[in-house]
Structures are given as structure tokens and as C-alpha cells.
C-alpha positions in Angstrom: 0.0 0.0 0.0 1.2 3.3 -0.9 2.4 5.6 1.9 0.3 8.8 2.5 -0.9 11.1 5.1 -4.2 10.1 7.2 -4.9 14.1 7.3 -4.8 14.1 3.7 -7.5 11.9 3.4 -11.2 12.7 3.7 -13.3 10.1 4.1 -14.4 9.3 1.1 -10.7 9.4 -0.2 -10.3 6.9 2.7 -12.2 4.4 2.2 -11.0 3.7 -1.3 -7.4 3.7 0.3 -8.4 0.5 2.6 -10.2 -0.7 0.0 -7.3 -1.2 -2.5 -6.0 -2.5 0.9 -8.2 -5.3 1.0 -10.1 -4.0 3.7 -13.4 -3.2 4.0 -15.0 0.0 3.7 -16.7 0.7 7.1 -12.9 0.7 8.4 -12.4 4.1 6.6 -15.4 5.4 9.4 -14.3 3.7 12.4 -10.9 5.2 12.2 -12.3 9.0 11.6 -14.2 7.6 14.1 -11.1 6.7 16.8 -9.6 9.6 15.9 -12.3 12.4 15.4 -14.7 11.6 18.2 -12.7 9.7 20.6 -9.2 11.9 19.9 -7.4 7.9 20.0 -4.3 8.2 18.1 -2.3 5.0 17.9 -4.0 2.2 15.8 -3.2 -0.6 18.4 -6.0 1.0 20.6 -8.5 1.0 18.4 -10.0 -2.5 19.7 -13.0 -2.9 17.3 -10.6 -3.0 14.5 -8.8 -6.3 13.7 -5.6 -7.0 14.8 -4.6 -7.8 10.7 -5.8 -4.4 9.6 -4.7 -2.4 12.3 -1.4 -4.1 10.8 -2.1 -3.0 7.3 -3.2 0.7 8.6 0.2 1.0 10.5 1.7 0.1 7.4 0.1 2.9 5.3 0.2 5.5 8.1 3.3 5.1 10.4 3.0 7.8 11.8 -0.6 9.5 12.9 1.0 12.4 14.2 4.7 14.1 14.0 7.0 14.2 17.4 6.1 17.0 19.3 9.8 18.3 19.4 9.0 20.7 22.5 6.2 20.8 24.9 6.0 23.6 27.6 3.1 24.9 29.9 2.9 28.0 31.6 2.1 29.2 35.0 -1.2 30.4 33.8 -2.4 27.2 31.6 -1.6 28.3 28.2 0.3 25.2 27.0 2.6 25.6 23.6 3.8 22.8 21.5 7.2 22.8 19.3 6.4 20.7 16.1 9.4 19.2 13.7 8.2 19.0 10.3 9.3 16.3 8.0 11.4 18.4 7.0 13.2 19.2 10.4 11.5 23.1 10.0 9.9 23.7 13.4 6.8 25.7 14.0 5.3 26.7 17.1 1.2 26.1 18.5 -0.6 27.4 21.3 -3.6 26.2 23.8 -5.1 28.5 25.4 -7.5 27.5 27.9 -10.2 29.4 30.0 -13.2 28.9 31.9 -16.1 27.7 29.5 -13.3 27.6 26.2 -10.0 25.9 24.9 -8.5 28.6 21.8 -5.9 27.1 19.7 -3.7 29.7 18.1 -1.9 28.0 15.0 0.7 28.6 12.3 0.3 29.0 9.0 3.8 29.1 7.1 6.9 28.5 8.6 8.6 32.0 9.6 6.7 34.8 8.4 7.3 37.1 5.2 5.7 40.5 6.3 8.2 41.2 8.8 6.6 43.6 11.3 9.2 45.1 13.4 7.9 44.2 16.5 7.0 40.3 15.9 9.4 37.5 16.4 8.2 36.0 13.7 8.7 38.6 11.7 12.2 39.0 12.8 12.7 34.7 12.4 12.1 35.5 7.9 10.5 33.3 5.8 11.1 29.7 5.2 8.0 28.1 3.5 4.3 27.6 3.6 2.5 24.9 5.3 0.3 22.2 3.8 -3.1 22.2 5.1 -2.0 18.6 6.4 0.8 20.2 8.8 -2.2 22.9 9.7 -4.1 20.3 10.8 -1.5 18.0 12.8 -0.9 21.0 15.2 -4.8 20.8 15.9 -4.9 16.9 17.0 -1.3 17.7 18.6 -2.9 19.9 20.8 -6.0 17.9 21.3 -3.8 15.0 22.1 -1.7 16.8 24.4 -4.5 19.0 26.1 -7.1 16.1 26.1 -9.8 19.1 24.7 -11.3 19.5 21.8 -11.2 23.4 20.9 -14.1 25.6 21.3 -11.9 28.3 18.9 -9.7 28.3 16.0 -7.4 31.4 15.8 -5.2 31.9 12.7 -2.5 34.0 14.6 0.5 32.1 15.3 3.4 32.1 13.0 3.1 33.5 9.7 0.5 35.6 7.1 -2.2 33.2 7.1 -3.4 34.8 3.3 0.0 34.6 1.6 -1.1 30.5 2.0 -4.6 30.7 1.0 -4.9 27.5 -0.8 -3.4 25.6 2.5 -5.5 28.1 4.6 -9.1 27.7 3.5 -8.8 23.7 2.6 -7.5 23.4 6.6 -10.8 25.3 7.7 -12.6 23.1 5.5 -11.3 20.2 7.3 -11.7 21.6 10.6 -15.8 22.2 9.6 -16.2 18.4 8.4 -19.4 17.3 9.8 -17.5 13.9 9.7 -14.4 15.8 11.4 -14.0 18.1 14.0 -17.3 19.7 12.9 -16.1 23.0 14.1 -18.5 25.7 13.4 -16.9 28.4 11.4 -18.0 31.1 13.0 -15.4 29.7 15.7 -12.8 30.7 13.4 -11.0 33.8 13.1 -8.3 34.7 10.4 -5.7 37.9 11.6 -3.9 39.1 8.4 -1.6 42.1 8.3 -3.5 43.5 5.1 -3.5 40.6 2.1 -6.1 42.8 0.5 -6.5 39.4 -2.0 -7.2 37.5 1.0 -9.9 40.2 2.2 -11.7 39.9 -0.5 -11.6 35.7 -1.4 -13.5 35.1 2.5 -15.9 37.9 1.8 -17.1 35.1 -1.0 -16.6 31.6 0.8 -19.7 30.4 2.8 -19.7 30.5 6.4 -19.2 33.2 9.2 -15.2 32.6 9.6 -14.4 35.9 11.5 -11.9 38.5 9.7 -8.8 40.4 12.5 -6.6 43.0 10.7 -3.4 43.9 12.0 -3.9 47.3 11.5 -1.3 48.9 14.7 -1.7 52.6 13.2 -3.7 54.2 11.1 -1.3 56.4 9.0 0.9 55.1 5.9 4.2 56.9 7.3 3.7 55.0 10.5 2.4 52.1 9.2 5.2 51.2 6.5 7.6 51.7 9.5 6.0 49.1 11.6 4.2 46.8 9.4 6.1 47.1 5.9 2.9 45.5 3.9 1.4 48.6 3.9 3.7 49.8 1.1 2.1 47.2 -0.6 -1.1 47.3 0.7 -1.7 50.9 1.8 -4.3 52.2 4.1 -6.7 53.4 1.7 -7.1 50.3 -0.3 -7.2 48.4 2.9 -10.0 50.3 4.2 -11.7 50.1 0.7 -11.5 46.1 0.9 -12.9 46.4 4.4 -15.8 48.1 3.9 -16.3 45.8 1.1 -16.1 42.8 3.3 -18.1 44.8 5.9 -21.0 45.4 3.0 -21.3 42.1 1.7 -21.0 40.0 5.1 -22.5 42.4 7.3 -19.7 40.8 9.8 -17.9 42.8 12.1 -14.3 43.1 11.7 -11.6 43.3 14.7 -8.9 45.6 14.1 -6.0 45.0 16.3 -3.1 47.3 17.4 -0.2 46.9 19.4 0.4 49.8 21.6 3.9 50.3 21.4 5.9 53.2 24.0 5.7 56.9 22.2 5.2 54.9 19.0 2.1 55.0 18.0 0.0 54.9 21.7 -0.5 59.1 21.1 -3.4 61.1 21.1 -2.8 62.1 17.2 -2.7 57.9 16.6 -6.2 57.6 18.4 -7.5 60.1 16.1 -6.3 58.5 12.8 -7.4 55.0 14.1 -10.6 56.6 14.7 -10.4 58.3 10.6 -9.8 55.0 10.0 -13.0 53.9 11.5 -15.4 55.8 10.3 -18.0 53.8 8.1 -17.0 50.7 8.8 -18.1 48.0 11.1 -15.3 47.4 13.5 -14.4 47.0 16.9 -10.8 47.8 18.1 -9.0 44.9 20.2 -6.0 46.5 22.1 -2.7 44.0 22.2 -0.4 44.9 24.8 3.7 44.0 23.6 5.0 41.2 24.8 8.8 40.9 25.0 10.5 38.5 23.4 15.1 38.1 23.6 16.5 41.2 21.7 13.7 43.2 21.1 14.3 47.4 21.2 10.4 48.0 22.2 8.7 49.0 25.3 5.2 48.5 25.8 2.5 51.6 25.9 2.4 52.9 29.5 -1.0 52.3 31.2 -1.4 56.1 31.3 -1.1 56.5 27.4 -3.2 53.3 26.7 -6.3 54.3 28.9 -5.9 57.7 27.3 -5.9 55.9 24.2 -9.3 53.6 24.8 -10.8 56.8 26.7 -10.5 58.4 23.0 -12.0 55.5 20.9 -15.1 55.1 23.5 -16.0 58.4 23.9 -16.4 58.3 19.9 -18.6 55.6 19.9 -16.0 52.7 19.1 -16.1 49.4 20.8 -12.4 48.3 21.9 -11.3 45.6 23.8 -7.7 45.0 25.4 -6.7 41.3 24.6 -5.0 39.9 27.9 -1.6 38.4 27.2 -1.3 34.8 28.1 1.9 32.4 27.7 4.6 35.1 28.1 6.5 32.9 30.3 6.9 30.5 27.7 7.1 32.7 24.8 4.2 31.8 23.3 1.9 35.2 23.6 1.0 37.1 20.7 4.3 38.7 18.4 6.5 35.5 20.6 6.2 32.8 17.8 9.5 31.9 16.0 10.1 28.1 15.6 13.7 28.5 16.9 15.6 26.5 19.6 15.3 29.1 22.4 11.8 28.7 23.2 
């Protein structure tokens, strides 16, 4: 039988693979089955399955999953997870767990082209994008390693998530599978720095899979410093695809800025973000910097950043301050990298 991936496979797909393995086909649905519903990932423990095709399916899938290379777990229950790719690229995924929810935060390519200034990531470069396969591995890794099915997908680790769009949309296809996960997509949020393309291909697909922008300031000079995209993608085509998106969809859109120290956390930066605003349906989610080894920036000051939320309210915007989680392990937003020194 010929070697291939078991996340590759639907289940239609598998069940002609067993079959040309002399197997019947109701195996295909017992093992999406095991591993689905009942998270089981080692062939030997899935007991209604006979001991001479649990044989054969080891020999067509040795491995279910990859070797977690690193697994580490914070003080405060957000658990990260070090994968090593076939091959030997590493890239990082997070669980973050709270009272009524489990959010995984995953990776899209490994490394990250945009390079904003203040991302590990984005400091790490670009290596190559990820198959929707090695999307969906970190998934049952962290399923397997949490024991919880997530309640949220997050496309915000490592990497544009619209530069891979292909790999991107047929992952969140998987993850939606009635016969999979059967994630609902409005569970699902995709954070892009501006892939205007990107924008405007979800605006299309079906489904409510929720849109972020990593917008961080709302002027070009500013933004081409920090976030050098926007020479591509500047702010008034990016605002034109947003209220596009906002038109068609009627969906909200998040727009999320890191306040960074005398950077852009001013009072003049408050007022372009709130130009920025106008006529769209938005609300503005606050990221507080997280340091990460050899890094020149300081957070805002939480005299400038309540200043800065006092400004968007009393105009009427909604905002929100995301609460960092993972820092001691490096895996809170802008810590990603896929390097040794996590």
C-alpha cells in the first residue's frame, strides 16, 4: 500500500485507500471515528478493528502524528507545543484554555514574510508555507496533548495566514467536516496584516469565519515603519476592501493594534485610528507588547493606553484590550518563531 498522510485523506478518499488494501470500507469510518470523536491516536488502541488491519493501517500510516519536538506549559495554563516538520522546519502552536473555552492559536507558514518590526516572527524571515496537512496536525497535537477539543480556531500564530490561501481555506474546510471536527466556522477567526486578495476571497466563501486585521496605526508613514505590507497594501485600499467585506457580510471586523511606548499609543494615533473607522463596522482589540530576547520595544504605559481607549469610546467605538497569556513561555502574541530558544 502506498504511503500517504491520514490528514490528507477525507473520508471518502479513505475508504478507497483501505479498500485497494483489502479491507473493508466501514474501516475508513471507524478510524475517523477513533480519531475524530474519541481523539485515540495509535492504531493498536482502536479495539474494534482487527488485529490484521490495524497491521495493514500502520503500514500505510506510520505515523498519525509528527513528534512533538518541544512541549512547555505556563504558569497560567496556556500550553505551547514545538512541532518538527518532516522536514526538520519547526513551528510553534498554542492552547489556550479558560473557563467555558479551549483557543488554539496555529501557524500557517513556517517564519513569516511580512516582517513587522515588533513580531518574532517577523524577525525569524520566511522559510515556506505549510500544507493544510501540517495545519491540521498541530490541531490533533494539541488535542492530544490538552485532552480538549477546541471551542476556537485562531489563525494568529506564526506567519501571514493569506500569503497561504490554498493551504489556509482547505485546513478550515477540514476543521468544519461534519465527519471531522465539525467546528462551526464562525469559531474561526483569520488575523492578516493587510493581504487585500485574502480580504476579498472570504468575503465570498460560505460561512461566518471571522476576519482580524493587524492594523497597529492608522497612518501610511507610521504604518510602513512598523508593518512594511502597507507599502504594498496601503491604508486606503485596505480600508476600501474592508468596507467591502463589511457590506457584503454584514460581519464585524476586529482591528488589532499593538500599543507600542511613544510609537504609536498618542493622542494624534487615536484620532487616525478613529479616521480609520469611520463607516465601517469594526471594533478595536487592544494587544499589549509582549517581550521576546532582543527586542528594542517597550510597551505603551497604562497612562497613554487608557488615554488611548478613553478616546475611541467616547467616539462611539467598541475596543477591547486582549490579555496576554503564555509570556513565560514565549508563546503570547508577536513570541512565535520556531527556533531552539523557546
Amino acid at each position: 500500500m502506498t504511503v500517504i498522510s491520514l490528514f490528507s485523506c477525507g473520508l471518502t478518499e479513505l475508504k478507497k485507500v483501505l479498500a485497494d488494501a483489502g479491507m473493508p470500507s466501514f474501516r475508513a469510518g471507524q478510524v475517523h471515528d477513533w480519531i475524530f470523536k474519541k481523539f485515540v491516536f495509535s492504531f493498536d488502541e482502536m479495539t474494534n478493528i482487527s488485529v490484521a488491519d490495524r497491521a495493514k493501517l500502520k503500514e500505510a500510516f506510520p505515523k498519525i502524528l509528527p513528534p512533538v519536538h518541544k512541549f512547555l506549559k505556563d504558569s497560567d495554563g496556556t500550553c505551547k507545543v514545538v512541532l518538527k516538520l518532516s522536514d526538520n522546519n519547526l513551528i510553534e502552536a498554542v492552547a489556550i484554555p479558560d473557563e467555558d473555552s479551549m483557543t488554539f492559536c496555529l501557524s500557517t507558514q513556517v517564519g513569516c514574510p511580512v516582517g513587522c518590526v515588533f513580531c518574532r516572527t517577523g524577525e525569524s524571515g520566511f522559510t515556506r508555507n505549510l500544507t493544510a496537512e501540517e495545519i491540521m496536525l498541530q490541531v490533533m497535537v494539541l488535542v492530544k496533548r490538552t485532552d480538549t477539543k477546541p471551542t476556537n480556531i485562531v489563525f494568529m500564530g506564526m506567519g501571514e495566514p493569506f500569503y497561504n490561501r490554498r493551504a489556509l481555506f482547505d485546513a478550515i474546510d477540514m476543521l468544519t467536516d461534519p465527519q471531522g471536527l465539525a467546528l462551526a466556522t464562525r469559531r474561526i477567526t483569520i488575523s492578516t496584516a493587510g493581504v487585500i486578495e485574502g480580504i476579498l476571497e472570504l468575503k465570498d466563501r460560505p460561512g461566518e469565519v471571522n476576519l482580524a486585521v493587524s492594523l497597529h496605526v492608522a497612518d501610511d508613514g507610521g504604518r510602513n515603519a512598523l508593518v512594511p505590507i502597507n507599502k504594498r497594501y496601503p491604508l486606503t485600499r485596505l480600508k476600501d476592501a474592508i468596507l467591502t467585506y463589511c457590506t457584503q457580510t454584514s460581519r464585524r471586523v476586529t482591528l488589532e493594534v499593538v500599543l507600542l511606548h511613544n510609537i504609536n499609543d498618542q493622542h494624534n494615533d487615536a484620532l487616525n485610528l478613529l479616521n480609520f473607522c469611520e463607516g465601517l463596522i469594526v471594533h478595536v482589540n487592544i494587544v499589549r507588547f509582549n517581550h521576546f530576547p532582543g527586542t528594542k520595544y517597550q510597551p505603551s504605559s497604562a497612562t497613554d493606553e487608557k488615554e488611548f481607549r478613553r478616546v475611541l469610546k467616547k467616539a462611539g467605538i467598541a475596543v477591547t484590550v486582549r490579555k496576554s497569556r503564555g509570556q513565560g513561555i514565549l508563546a503570547a502574541c508577536g513570541q512565535l518563531a520556531g527556533k531552539e530558544n523557546v
